[in-house]
Backbone bond lengths (Angstrom), bond angles and torsions (degrees), N, CA, C in turn:
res aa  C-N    CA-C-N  psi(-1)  N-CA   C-N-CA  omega(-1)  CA-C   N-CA-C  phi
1 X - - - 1.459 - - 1.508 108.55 -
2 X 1.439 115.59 123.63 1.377 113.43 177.68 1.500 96.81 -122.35
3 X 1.711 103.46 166.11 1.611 104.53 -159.01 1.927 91.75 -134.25
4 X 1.273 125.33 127.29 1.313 94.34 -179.28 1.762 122.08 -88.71
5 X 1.433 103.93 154.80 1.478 104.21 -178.30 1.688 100.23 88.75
6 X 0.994 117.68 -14.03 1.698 125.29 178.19 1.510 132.13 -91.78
7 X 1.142 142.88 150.75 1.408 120.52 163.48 1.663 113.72 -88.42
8 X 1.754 96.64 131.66 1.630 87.15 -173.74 1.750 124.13 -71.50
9 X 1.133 95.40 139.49 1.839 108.67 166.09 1.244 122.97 -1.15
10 X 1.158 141.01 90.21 1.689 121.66 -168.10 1.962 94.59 -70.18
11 X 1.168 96.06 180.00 1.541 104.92 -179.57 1.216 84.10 -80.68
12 X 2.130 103.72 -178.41 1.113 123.47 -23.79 1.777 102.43 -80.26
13 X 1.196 120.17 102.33 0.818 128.42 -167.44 1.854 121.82 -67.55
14 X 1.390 95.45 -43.90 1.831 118.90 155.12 1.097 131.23 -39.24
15 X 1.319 103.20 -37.25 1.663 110.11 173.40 1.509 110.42 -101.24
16 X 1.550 118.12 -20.31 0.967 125.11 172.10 1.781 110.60 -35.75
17 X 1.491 95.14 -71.56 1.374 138.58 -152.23 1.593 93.58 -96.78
18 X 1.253 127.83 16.87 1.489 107.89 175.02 1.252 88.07 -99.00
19 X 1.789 114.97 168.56 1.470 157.74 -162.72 1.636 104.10 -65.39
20 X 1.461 96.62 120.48 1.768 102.97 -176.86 1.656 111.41 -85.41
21 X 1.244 111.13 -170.33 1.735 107.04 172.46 1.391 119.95 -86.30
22 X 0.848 123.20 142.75 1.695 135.34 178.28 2.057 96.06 -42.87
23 X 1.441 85.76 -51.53 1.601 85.88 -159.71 1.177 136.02 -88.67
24 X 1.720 103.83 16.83 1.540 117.42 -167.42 1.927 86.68 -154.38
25 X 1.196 136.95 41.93 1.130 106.85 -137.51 1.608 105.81 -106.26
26 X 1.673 117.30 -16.28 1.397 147.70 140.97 1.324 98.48 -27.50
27 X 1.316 112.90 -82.77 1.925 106.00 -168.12 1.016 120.99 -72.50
28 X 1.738 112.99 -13.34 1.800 103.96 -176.31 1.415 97.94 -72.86
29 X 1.371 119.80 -37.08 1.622 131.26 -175.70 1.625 108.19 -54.42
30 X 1.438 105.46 -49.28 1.369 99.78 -177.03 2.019 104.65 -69.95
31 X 1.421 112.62 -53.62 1.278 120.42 -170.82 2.580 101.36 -47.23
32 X 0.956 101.43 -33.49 1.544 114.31 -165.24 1.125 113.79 -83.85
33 X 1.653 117.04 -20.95 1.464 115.57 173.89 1.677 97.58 -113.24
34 X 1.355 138.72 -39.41 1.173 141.61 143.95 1.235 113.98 -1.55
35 X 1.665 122.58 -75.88 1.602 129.99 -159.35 1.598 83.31 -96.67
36 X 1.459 148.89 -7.12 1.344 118.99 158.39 1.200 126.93 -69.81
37 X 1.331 124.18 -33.92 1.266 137.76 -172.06 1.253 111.34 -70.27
38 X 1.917 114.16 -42.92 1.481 114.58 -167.88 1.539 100.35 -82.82
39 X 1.534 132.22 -6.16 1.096 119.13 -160.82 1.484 100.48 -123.78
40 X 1.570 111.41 29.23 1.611 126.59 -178.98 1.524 121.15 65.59
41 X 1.243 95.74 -5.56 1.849 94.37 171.99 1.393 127.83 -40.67
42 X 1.265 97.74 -46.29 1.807 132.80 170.01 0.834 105.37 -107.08
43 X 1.669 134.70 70.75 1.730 126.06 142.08 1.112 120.51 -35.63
44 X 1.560 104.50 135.08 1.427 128.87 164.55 1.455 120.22 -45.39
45 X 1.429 116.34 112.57 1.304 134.89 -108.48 1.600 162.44 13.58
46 X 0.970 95.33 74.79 1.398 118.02 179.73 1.171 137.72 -105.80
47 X 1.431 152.76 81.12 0.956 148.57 -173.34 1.405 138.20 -38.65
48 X 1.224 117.55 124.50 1.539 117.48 -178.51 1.419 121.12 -67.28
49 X 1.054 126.81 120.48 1.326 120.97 157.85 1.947 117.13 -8.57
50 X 0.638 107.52 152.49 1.684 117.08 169.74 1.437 120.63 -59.63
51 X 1.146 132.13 138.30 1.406 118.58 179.85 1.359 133.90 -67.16
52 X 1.386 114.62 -24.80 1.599 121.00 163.50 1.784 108.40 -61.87
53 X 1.304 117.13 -51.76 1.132 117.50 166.63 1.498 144.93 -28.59
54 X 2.150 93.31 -50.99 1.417 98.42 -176.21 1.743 103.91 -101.76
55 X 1.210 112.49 -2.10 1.218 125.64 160.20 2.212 119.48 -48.18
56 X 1.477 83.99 -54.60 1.716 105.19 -175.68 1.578 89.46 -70.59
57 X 1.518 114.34 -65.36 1.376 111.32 -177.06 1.257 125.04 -23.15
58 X 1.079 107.78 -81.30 1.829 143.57 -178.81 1.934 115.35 -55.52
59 X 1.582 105.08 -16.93 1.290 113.05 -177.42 1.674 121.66 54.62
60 X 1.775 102.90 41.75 1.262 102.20 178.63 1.334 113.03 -136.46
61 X 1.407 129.51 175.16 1.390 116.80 -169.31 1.733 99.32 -93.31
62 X 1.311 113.21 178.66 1.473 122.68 -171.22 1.078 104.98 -59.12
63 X 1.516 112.32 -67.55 1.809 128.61 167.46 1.233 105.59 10.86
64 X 1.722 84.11 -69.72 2.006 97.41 -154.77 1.229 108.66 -91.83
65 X 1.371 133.69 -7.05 1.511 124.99 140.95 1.024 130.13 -36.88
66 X 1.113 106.82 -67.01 1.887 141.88 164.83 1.284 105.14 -3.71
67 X 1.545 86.94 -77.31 1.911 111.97 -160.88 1.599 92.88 -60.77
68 X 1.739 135.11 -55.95 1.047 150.51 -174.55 1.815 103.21 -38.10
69 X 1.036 113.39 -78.70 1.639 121.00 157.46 1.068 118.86 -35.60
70 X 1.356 128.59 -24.48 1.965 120.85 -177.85 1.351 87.35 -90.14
71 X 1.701 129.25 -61.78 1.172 118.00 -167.09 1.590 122.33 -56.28
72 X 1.434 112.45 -26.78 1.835 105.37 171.21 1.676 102.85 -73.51
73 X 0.991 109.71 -26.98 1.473 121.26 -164.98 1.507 111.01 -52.63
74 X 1.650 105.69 -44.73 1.502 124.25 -164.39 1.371 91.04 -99.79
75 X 1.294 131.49 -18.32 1.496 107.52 175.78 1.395 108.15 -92.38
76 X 1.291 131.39 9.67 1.334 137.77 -170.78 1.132 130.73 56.46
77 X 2.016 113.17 56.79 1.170 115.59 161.83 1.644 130.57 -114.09
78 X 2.060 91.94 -4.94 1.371 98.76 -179.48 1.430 98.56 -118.86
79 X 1.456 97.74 -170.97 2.068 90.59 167.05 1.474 70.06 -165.54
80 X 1.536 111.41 162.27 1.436 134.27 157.99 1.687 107.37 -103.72
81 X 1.312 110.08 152.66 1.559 130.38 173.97 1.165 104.14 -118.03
82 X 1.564 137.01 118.13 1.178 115.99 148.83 1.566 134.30 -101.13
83 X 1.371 110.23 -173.34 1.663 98.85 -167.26 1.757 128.67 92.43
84 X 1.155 129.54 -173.65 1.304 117.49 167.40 1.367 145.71 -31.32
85 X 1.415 146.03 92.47 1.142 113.19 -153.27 1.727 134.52 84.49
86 X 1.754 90.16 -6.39 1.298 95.91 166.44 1.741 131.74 -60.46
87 X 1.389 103.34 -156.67 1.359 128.05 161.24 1.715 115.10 124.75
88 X 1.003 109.39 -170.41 1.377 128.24 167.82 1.959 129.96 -63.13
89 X 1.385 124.56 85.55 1.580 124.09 -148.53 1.398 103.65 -126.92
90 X 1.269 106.98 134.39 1.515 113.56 -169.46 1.796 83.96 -67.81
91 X 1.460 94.25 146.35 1.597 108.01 158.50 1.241 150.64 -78.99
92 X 1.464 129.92 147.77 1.321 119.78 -165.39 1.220 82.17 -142.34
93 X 1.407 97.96 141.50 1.181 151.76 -19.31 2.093 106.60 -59.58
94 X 1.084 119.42 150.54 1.496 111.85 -178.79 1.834 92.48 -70.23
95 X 1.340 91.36 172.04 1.433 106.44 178.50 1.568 113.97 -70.98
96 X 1.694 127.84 156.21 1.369 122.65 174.65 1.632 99.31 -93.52
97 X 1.468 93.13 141.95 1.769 99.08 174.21 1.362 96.54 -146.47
98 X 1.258 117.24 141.25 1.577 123.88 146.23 1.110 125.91 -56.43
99 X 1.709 101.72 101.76 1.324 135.26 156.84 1.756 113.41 -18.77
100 X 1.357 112.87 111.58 1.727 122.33 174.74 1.583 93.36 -95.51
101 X 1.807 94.05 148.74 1.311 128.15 -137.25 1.844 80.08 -84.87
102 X 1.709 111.11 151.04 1.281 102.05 171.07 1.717 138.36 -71.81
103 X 1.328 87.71 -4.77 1.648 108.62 165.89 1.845 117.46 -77.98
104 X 1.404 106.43 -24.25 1.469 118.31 174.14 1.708 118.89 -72.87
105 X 1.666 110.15 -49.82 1.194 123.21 178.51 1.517 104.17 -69.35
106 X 1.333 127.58 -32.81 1.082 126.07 -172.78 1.772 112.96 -66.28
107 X 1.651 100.82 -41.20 1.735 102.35 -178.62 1.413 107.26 -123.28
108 X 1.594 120.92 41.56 0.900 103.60 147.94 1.420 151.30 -85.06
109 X 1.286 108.22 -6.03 1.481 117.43 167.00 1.553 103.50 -71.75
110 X 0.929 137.19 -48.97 1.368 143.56 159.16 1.407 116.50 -14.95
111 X 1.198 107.37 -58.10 1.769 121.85 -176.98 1.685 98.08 -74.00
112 X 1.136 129.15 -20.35 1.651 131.56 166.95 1.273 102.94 -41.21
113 X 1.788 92.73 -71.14 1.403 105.85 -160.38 1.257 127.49 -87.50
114 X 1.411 117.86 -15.28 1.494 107.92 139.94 1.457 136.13 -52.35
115 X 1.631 110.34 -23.33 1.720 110.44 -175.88 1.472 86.90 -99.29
116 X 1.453 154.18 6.81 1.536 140.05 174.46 1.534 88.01 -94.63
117 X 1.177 139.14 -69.35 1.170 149.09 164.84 1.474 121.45 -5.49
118 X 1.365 104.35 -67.29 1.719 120.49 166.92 1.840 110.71 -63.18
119 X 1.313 105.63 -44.04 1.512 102.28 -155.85 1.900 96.93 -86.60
120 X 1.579 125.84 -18.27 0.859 117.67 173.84 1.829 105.49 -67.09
121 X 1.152 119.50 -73.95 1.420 124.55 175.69 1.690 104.36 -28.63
122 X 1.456 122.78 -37.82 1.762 111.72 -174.14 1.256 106.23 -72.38
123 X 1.502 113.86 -54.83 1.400 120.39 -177.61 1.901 113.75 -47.43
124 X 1.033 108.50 -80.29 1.743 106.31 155.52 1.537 128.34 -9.80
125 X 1.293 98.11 -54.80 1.911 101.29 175.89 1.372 113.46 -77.93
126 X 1.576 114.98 -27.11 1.482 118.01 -149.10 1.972 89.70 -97.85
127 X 1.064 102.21 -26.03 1.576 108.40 162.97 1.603 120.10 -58.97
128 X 1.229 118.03 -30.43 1.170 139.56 -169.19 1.828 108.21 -89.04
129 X 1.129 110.16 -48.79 1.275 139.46 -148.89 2.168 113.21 -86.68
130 X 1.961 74.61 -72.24 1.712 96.81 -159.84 1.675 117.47 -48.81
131 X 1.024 96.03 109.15 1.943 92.15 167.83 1.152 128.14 -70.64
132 X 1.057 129.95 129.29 1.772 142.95 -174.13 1.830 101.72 -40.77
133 X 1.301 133.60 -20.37 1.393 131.43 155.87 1.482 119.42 -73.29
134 X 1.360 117.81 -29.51 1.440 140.31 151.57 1.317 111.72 -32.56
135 X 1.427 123.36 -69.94 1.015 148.26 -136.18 1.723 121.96 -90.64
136 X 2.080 98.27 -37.31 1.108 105.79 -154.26 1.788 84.63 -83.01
137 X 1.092 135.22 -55.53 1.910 130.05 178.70 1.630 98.06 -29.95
138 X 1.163 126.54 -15.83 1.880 109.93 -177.69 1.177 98.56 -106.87
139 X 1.408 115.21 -32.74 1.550 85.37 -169.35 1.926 105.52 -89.23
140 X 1.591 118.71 -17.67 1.519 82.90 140.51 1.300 158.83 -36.60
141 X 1.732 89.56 -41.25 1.774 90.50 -173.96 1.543 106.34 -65.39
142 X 1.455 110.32 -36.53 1.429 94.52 172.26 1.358 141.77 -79.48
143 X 1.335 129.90 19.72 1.229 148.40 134.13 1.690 120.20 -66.58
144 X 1.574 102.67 -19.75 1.561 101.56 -177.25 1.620 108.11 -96.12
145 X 1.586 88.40 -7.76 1.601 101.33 175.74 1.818 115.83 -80.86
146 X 1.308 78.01 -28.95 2.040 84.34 -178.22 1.521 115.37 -73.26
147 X 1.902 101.61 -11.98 1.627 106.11 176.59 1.601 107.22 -114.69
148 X 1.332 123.74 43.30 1.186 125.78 -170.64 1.386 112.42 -174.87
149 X 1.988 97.22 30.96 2.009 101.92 162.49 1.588 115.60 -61.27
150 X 1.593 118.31 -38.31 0.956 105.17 -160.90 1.480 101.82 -103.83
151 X 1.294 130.67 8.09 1.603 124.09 159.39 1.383 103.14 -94.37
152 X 1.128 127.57 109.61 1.436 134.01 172.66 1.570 106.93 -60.78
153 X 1.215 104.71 -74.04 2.000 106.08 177.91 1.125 117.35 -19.20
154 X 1.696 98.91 -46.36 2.428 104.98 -159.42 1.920 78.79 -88.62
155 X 1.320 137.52 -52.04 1.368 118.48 174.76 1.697 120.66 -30.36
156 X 1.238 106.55 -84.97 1.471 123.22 172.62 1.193 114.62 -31.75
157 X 1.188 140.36 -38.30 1.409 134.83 -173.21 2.007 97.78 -103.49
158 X 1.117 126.15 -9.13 1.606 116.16 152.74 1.508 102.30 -86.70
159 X 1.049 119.44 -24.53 1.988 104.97 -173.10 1.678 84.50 -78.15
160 X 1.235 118.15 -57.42 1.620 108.43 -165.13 1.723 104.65 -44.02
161 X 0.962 130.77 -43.00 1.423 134.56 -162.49 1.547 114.31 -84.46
162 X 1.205 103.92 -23.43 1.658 122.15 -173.50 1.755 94.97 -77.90
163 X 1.586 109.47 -51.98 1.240 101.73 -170.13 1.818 120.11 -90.10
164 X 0.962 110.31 -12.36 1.684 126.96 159.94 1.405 99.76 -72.14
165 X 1.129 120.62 -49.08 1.699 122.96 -163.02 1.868 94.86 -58.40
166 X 1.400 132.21 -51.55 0.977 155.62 177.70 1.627 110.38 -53.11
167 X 1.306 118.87 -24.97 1.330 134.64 170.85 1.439 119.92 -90.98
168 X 1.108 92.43 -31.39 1.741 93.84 174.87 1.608 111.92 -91.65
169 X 1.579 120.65 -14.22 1.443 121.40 158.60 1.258 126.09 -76.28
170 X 1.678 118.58 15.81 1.226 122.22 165.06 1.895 112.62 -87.40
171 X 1.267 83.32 -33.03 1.612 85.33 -169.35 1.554 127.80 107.16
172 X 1.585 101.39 -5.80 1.445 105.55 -175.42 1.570 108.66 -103.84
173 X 1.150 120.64 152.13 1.644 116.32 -164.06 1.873 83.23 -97.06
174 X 1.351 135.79 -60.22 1.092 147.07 167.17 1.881 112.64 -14.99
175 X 1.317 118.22 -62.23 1.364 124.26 160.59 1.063 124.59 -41.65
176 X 1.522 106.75 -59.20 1.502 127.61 174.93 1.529 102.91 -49.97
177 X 1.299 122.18 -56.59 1.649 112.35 -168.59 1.629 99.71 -57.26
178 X 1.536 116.35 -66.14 1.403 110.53 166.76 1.151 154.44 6.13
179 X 1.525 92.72 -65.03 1.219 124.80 170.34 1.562 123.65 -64.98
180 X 1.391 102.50 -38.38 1.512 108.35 170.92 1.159 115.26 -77.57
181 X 1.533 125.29 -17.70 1.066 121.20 -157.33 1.540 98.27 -82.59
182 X 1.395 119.99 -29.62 1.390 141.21 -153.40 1.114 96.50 -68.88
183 X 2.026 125.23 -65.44 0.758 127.60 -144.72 1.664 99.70 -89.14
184 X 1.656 106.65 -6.18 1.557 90.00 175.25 1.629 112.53 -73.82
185 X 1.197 113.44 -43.19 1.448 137.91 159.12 1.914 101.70 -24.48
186 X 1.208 117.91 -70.31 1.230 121.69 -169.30 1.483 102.52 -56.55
187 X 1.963 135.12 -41.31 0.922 120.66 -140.78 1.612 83.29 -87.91
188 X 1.506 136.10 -46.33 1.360 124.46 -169.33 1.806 106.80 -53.72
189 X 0.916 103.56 -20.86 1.869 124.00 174.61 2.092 99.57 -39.60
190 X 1.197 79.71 -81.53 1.407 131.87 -170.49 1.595 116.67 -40.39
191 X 1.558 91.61 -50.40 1.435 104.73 -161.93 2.194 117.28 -75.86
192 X 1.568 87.16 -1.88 1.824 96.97 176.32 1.638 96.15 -100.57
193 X 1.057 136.23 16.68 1.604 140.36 -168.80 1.407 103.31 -110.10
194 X 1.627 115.47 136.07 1.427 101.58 138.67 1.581 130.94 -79.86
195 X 1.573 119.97 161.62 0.876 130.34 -158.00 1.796 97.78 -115.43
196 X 1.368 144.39 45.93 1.144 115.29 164.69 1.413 151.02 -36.16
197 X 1.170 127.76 132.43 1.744 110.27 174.49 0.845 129.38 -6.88
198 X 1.660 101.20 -76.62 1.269 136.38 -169.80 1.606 115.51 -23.24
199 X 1.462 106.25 -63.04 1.725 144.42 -174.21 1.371 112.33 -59.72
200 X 1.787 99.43 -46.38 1.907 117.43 174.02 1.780 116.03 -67.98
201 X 1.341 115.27 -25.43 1.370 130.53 164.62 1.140 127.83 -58.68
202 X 1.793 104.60 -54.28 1.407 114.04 172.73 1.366 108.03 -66.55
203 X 1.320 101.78 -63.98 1.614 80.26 -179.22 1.284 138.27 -40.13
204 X 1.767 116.78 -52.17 1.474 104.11 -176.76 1.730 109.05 -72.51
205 X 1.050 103.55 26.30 1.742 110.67 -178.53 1.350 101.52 -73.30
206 X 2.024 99.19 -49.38 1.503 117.64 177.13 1.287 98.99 -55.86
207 X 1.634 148.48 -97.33 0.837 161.15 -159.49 1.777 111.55 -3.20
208 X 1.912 97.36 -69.72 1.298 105.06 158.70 1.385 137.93 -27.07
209 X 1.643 119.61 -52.46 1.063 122.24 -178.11 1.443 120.37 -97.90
210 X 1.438 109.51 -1.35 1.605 123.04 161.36 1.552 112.67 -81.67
211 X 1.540 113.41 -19.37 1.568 93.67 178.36 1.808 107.32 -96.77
212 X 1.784 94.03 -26.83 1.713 82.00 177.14 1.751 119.77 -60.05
213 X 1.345 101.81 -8.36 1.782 106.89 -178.72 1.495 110.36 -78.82
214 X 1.248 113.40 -31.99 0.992 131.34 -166.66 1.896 123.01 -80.83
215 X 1.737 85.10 -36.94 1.446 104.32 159.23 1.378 131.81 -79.18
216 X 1.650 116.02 -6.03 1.198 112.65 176.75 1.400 96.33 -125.20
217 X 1.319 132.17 28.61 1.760 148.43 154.48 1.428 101.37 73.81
218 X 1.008 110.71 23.62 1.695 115.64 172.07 1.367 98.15 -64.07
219 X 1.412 123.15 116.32 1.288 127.93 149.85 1.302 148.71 -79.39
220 X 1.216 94.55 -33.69 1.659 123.90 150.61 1.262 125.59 -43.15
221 X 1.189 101.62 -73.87 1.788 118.45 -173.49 1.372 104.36 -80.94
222 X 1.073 120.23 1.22 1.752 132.53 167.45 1.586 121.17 -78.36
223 X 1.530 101.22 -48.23 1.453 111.51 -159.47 1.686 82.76 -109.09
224 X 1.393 124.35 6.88 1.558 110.01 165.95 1.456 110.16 -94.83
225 X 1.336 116.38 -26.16 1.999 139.60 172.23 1.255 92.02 -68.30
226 X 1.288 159.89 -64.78 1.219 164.60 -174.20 1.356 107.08 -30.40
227 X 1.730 95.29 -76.78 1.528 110.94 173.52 1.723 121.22 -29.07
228 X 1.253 95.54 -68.22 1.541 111.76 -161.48 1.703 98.09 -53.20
229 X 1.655 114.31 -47.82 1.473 117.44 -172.87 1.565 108.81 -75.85
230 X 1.219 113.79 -10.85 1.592 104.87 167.46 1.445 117.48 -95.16
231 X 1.154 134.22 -17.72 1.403 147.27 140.51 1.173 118.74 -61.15
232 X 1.046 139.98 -39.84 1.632 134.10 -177.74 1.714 86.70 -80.71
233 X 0.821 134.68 -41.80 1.575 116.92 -177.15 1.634 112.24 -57.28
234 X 1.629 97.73 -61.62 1.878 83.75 163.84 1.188 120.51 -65.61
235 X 0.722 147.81 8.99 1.737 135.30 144.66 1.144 123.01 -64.69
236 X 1.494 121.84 -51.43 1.486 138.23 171.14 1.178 87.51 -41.81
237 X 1.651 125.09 -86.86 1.507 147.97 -157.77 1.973 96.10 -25.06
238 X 1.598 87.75 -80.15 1.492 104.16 167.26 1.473 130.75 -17.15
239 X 1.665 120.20 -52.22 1.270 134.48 173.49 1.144 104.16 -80.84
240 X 2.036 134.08 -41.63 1.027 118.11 -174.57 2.012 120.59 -89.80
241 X 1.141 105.33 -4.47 1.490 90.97 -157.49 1.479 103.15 -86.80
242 X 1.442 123.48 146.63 1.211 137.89 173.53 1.529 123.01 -69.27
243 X 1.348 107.10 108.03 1.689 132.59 172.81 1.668 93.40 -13.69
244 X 1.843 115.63 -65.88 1.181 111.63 -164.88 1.357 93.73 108.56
């Protein structure tokens, strides 16, 4: 595929551009054009395909393109042109980030699956467990989360509390340590990433519909909300974190 006025697509472009999951399909988008760009697939300047295009491609609706493109956008890997000759172009120069330590890149998938691991087992008990007095301090925080996309700090420290808070409604002191341990784990994760809105929205989107599961003792549909929001984070992570 050549684009004119553009630099063409390096390979493997097919796999690039093949069809994400229904159920993660925001972060695979961000995680898929993310690790193309940082890993030269998408040289710095290059034009994206069109959005109807990578829409059909990618097997997702515009929406969630959209949002996918604002969030590289704000971390400074895309930019839009408009006018003649426009569109959507990876950026040059890429953005500056502080470089994670080679002991970090090395286990960070690791630190995933220790916090899917922990947070599946919390979610499960706390379904079982949590009392509606339990319950109602989290699902504030996540209303304090819907007014605090674009302060990361006042975010992060209601997600930290929302999801500890959720650990300590199991009843086990053991989880609870876990649990902290996870999310300390996640924040050194975290802290070489940008944080767009966009990304901070969706997520506490999850949050929302993980505590209403939780409030009506769904265990199932609890520890399946879990899943998806601990995976869509490594994806983000994935698309956002810096090579170094």
């Amino acid at each position: 595929m050549s684009l004119t006025g553009a630099r063409p697509i390096a390979p493997p472009e097919t796999a690039l551009f093949a069809p994400v999951s229904s159920k993660t399909a925001f972060e695979e988008t961000v995680e898929r054009l993310g690790t193309a760009i940082k890993l030269g697939l998408l040289p710095a300047g290059t034009r994206l395909p069109a959005e109807r295009e990578l829409c059909q491609r990618l097997g997702i609706a515009r929406s969630t393109l959209r949002q996918a493109l604002l969030a590289l956008a704000e971390s400074g890997y895309l930019h839009a042109r408009r006018g003649r000759g426009g569109g959507t172009f990876v950026a040059d120069p890429q953005p500056p980030a502080q470089a994670p330590s080679e002991a970090l890149l090395a286990e960070w998938r690791d630190v995933c699956d220790q916090r899917l691991a922990t947070e599946l087992g919390v979610v499960l008990l706390a379904a079982e467990r949590a009392t509606p007095a339990q319950l109602e301090p989290l699902e504030a925080l996540v209303r304090e989360m819907d007014d605090a996309v674009e302060d990361f700090p006042a975010y992060r420290r209601a997600d930290v509390r929302l999801h500890v808070g959720l650990a300590e409604a199991t009843g086990s002191t053991r989880l609870l340590a876990a649990s902290t341990e996870a999310q300390g784990l996640r924040s050194d994760l975290i802290s070489h990433i940008a944080h767009p809105p966009n990304v901070l929205a969706a997520s506490n989107e999850q949050h929302r519909k993980l505590l209403r599961a939780i409030r009506r003792h769904d265990g199932p549909r609890a520890t399946r909300l879990i899943a998806e929001h601990v995976r869509g984070t490594e994806h983000i992570v994935a698309g956002l974190l810096p090579h170094g």
